[in-house]
C-alpha positions as CSV (number, residue, x, y, z in Angstrom):
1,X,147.0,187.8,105.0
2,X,147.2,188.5,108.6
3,X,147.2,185.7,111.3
4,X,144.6,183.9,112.1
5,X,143.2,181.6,115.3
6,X,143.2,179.2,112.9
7,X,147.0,179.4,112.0
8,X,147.4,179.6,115.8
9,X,146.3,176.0,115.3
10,X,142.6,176.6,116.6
11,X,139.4,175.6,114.3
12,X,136.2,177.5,115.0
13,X,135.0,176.0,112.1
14,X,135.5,172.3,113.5
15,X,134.4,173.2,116.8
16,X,130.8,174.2,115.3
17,X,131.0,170.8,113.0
18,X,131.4,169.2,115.8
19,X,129.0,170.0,117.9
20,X,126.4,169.3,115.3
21,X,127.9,166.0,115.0
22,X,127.2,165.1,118.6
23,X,123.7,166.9,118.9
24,X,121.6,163.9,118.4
25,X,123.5,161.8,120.4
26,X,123.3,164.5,123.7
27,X,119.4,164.7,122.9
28,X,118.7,161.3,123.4
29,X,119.8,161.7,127.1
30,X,117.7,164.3,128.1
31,X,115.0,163.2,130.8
32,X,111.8,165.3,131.7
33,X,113.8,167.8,134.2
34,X,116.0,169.0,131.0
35,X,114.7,172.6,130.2
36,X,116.4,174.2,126.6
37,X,118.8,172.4,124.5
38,X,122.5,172.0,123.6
39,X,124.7,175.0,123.5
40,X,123.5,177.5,125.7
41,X,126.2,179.0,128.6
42,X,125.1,176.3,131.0
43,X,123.0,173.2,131.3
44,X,119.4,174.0,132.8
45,X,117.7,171.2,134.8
46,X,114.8,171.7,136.8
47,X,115.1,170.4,139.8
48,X,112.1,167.4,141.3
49,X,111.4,169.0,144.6
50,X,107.7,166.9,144.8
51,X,109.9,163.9,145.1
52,X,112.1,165.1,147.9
53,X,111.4,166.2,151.5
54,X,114.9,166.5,152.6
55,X,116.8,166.0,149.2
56,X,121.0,166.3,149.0
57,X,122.8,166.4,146.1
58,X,125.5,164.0,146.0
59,X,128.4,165.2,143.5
60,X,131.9,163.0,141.7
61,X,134.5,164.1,139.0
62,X,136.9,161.6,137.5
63,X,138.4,160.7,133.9
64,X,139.2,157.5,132.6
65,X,143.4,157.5,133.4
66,X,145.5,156.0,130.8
67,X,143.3,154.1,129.3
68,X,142.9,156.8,126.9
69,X,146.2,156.1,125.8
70,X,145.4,152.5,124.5
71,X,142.2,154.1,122.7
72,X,144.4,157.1,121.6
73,X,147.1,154.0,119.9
74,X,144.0,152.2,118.4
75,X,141.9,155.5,117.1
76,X,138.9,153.4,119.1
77,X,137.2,155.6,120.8
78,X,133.5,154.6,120.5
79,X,133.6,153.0,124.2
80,X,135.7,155.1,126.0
81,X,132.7,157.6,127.2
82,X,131.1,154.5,129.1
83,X,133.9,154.2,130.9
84,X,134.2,158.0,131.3
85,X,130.4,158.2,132.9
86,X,131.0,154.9,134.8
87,X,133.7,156.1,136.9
88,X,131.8,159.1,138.7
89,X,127.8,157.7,138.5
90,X,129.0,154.7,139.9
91,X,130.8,157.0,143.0
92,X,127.6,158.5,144.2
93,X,125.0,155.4,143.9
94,X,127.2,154.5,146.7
95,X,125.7,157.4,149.2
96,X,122.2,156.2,147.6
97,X,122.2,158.6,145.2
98,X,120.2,158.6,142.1
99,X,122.4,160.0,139.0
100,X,120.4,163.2,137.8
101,X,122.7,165.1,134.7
102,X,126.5,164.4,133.7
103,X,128.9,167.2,132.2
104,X,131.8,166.3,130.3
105,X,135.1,167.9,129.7
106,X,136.9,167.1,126.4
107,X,140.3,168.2,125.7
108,X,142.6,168.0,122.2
109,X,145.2,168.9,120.7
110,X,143.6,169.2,117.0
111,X,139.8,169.2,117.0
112,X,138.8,166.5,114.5
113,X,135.0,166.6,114.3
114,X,134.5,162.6,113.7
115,X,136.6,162.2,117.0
116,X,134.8,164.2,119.1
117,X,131.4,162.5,118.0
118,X,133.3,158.5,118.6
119,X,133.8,160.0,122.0
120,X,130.6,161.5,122.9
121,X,128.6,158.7,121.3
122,X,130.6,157.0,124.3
123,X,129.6,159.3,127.3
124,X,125.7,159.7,125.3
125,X,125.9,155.7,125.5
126,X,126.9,156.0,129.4
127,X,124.2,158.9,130.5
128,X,121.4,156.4,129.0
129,X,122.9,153.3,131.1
130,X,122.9,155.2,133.9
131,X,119.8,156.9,133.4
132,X,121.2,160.5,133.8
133,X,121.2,163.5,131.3
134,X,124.1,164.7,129.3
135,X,123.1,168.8,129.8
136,X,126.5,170.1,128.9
137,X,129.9,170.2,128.5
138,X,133.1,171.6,126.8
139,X,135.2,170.7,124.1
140,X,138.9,172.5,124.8
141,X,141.8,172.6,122.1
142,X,144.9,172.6,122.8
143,X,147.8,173.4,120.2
144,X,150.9,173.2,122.0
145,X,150.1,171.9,125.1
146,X,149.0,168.7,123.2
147,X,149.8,167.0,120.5
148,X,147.1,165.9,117.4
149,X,145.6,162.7,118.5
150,X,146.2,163.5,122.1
151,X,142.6,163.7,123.8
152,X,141.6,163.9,127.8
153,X,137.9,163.0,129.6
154,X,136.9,164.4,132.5
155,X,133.2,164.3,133.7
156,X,131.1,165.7,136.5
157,X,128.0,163.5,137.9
158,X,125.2,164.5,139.9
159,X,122.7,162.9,141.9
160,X,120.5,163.0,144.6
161,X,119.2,161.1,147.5
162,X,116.7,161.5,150.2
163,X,118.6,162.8,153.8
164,X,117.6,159.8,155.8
165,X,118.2,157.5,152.8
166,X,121.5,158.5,152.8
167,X,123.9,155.3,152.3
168,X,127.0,156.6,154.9
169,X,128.4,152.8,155.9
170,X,127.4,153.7,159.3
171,X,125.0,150.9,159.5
172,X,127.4,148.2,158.5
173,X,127.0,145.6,161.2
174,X,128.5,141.9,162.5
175,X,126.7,139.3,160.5
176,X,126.0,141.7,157.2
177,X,126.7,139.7,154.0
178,X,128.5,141.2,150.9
179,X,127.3,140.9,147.7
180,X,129.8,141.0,144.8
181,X,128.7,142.6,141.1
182,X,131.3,141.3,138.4
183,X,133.3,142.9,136.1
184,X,134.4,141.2,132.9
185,X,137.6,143.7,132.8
186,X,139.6,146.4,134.0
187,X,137.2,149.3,134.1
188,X,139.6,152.2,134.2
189,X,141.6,151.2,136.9
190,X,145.6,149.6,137.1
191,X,146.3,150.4,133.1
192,X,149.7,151.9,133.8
193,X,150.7,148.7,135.5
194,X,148.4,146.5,133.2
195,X,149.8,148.3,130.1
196,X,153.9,147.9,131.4
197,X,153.3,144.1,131.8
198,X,151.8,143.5,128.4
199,X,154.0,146.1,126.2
200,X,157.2,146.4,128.4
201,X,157.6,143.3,129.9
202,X,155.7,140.9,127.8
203,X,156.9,142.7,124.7
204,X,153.3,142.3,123.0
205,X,151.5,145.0,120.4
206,X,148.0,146.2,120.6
207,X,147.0,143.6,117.6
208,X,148.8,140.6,119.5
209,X,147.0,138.0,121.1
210,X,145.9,138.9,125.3
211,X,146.3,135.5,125.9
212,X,149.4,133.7,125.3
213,X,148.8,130.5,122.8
214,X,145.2,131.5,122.1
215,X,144.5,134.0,119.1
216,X,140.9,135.9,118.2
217,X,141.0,138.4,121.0
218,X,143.7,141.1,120.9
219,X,145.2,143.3,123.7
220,X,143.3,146.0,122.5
221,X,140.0,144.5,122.6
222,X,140.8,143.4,126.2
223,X,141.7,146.8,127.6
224,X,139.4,148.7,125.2
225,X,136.6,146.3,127.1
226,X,134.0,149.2,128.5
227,X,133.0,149.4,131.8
228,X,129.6,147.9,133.6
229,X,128.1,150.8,135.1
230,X,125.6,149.6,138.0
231,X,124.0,152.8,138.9
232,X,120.9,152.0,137.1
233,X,120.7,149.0,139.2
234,X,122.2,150.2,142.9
235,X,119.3,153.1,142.4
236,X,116.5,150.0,142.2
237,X,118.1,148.0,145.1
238,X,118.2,150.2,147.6
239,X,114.2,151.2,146.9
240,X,113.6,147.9,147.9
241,X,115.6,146.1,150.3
242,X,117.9,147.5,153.6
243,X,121.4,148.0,152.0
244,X,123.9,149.3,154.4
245,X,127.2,150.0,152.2
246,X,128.3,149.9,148.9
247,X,131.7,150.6,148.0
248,X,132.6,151.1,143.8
249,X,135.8,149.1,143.5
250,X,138.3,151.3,141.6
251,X,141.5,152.5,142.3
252,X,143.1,150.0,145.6
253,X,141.5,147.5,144.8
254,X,138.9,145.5,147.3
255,X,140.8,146.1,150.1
256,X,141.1,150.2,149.7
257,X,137.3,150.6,148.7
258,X,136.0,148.1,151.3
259,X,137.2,149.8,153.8
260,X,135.4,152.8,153.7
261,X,132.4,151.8,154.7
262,X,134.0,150.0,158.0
263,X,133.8,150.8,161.2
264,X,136.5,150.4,164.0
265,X,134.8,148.0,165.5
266,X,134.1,145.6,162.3
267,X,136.2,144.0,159.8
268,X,134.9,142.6,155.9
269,X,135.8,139.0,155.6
270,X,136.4,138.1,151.4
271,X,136.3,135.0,150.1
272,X,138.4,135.1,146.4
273,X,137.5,131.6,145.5
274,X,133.3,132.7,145.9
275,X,133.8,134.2,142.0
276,X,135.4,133.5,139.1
277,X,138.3,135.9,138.0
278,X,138.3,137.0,134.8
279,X,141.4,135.6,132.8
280,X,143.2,139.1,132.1
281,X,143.9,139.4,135.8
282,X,145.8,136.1,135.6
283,X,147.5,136.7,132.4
284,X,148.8,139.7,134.0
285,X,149.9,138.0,137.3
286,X,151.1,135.4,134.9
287,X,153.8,137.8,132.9
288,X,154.8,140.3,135.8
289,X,155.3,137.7,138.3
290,X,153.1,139.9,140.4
291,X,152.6,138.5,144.1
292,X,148.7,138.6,145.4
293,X,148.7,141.8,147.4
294,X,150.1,143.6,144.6
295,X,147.1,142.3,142.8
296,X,144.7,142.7,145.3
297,X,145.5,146.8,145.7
298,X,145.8,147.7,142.3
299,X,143.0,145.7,140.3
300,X,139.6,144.6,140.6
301,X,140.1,141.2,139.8
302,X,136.5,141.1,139.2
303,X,134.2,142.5,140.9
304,X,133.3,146.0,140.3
305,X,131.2,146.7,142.9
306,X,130.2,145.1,146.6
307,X,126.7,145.9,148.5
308,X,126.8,145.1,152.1
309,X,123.2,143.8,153.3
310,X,121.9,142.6,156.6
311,X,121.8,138.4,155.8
312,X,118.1,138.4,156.1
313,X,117.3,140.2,152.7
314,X,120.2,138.8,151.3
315,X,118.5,136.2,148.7
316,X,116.4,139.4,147.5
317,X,119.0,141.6,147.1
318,X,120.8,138.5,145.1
319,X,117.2,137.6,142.7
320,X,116.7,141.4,142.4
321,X,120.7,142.1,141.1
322,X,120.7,138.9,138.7
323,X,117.0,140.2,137.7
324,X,118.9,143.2,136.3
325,X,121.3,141.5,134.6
326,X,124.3,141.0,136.5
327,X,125.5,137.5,137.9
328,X,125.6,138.6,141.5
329,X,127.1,136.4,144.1
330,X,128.2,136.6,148.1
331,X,131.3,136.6,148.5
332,X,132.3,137.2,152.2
333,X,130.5,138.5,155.3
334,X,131.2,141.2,158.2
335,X,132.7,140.2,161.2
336,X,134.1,142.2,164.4
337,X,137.0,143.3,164.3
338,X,139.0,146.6,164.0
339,X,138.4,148.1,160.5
340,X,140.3,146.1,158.0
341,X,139.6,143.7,154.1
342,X,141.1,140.0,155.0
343,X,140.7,137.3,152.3
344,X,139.9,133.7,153.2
């Protein structure tokens, strides 16, 4: 018998199992705009000009970092998509932008058709929270270049938003009020320093308890915890009241994110005590002995997301935030200044 792509350690086979698996899961996504179905060469979605007089598209690619490894050591990998839509629908609500379609980019080592559905039932999951379409995507494998069980996410968001409705931080002024949207975990962001301090340094397994003296909730389930995605909600706001920033708090923290919507002339003014922080960020403080600043420019300690609002429409903004389900609170103000995060 002569060689085959399957000896070469590809499955064509499993590559058309799997995407019957996941066809279901990508139809209930599609909105109105989506023209054809799953499979063709590229994903067709007609575009709502009758909405738009000046419309941009507002466009973010990310993946989900090494948190992939944790799911990768569990075989968990139900959630994982959430977190995997999250990281790039909640990047362009911040310009305003309403998430239209989502493309996702999945790469193995072996193709294992069960996987490959855990993982889309994730990102399927994600497009309905966001309100986007799944339209397409790619499922890559990789003999060789990865091992079997290794897996990589990558996704592709893309929005749009009316010209003049354009969220730039331009308008963020002396006297604006931020407005801070919790997060119960991680997200995707710090898990190479999050996953040294509780394997390397604090020496515990995936199965072991995430808090010390208290058993019920594992490591895993702590840094398997999906991500909020606000999008859904951002979109809503800013129809309805003034909103003049909004900065997605992943990687560096408050301080990095925060200050991209500042001005030279204005500083943001956080107030740490205003929320509660969620008890992983202390455990980790706890066992690496990590100092505050350290904490404050790798993690979200959280709060995954801030809106910046003139005060005036601030109790609004608040009622129309917790209306949606998420325990909004203020938790610092803008001042003048020169550009710069400073906690209280």
């Amino acid at each position: 018998m002569g060689e085959t792509y399957e000896r070469a350690g590809v499955s064509i086979a499993a590559g058309e199992e799997a995407v019957e698996k996941i066809r279901e899961q990508v139809r209930s996504t599609f909105r109105s705009e989506v023209i054809g179905d799953i499979g063709g060469f590229g994903g067709l979605f007609a575009f709502p000009q009758d909405r738009y007089r000046e419309p941009v598209l507002v466009s973010s690619t990310d993946g989900v970092g090494t948190k992939a490894l944790v799911a990768q050591a569990t075989g968990r990998f139900e959630t994982i998509g959430i977190d995997l839509v999250a990281m790039s629908v909640d990047d362009i609500v911040c310009q305003g932008a309403e998430p239209l379609f989502f493309l996702d980019y999945i790469a193995v080592g072996r193709l294992d058709p069960n996987h490959i559905k855990q993982l889309v039932t994730g990102v399927a999951e994600g497009c309905r929270q966001a309100g986007c379409a799944l339209i397409g995507g790619e499922m890559a494998e990789h003999p060789g270049a990865m091992e079997p069980g290794e897996f990589d996410l990558v996704g592709v968001a893309v929005g749009v938003v009316e010209r003049d409705r354009l969220i730039t931080g331009d308008a963020v002024t002396e006297g604006d009020i931020l407005i801070g949207l919790p997060s119960p975990g991680l997200r995707s962001n710090g898990y190479s320093l999050a996953r040294r301090l509780y394997f390397d340094v604090a020496g515990r397994g995936l199965d072991d308890p995430a808090f010390e003296g208290e058993r019920g909730h594992t490591v895993a389930e702590e840094l398997l915890q999906p991500s909020v995605i606000y999008a859904a909600s951002i979109v809503q706001l800013v129809g309805e009241v003034e909103v003049h920033g909004v900065a997605h708090i992943t990687g560096g923290g408050i301080p990095a994110n925060l200050e991209r919507l500042l001005g030279r002339h204005v500083d943001a003014v956080v107030d740490p005590r205003s929320w509660e922080t969620p008890r992983v960020f202390r455990e980790l403080q706890r066992i690496g002995d990590v100092d505050d600043d350290e904490m404050r420019a790798v993690f979200n300690l959280g709060v995954g997301m801030i809106v910046v609002v003139p005060e005036n429409v601030t109790h609004h903004a608040l009622d129309l935030l917790r209306s949606a389900g998420h325990r909004a609170v203020r938790i610092g103000e803008i001042t003048s200044g020169s550009g710069g995060v400073r906690f209280s």
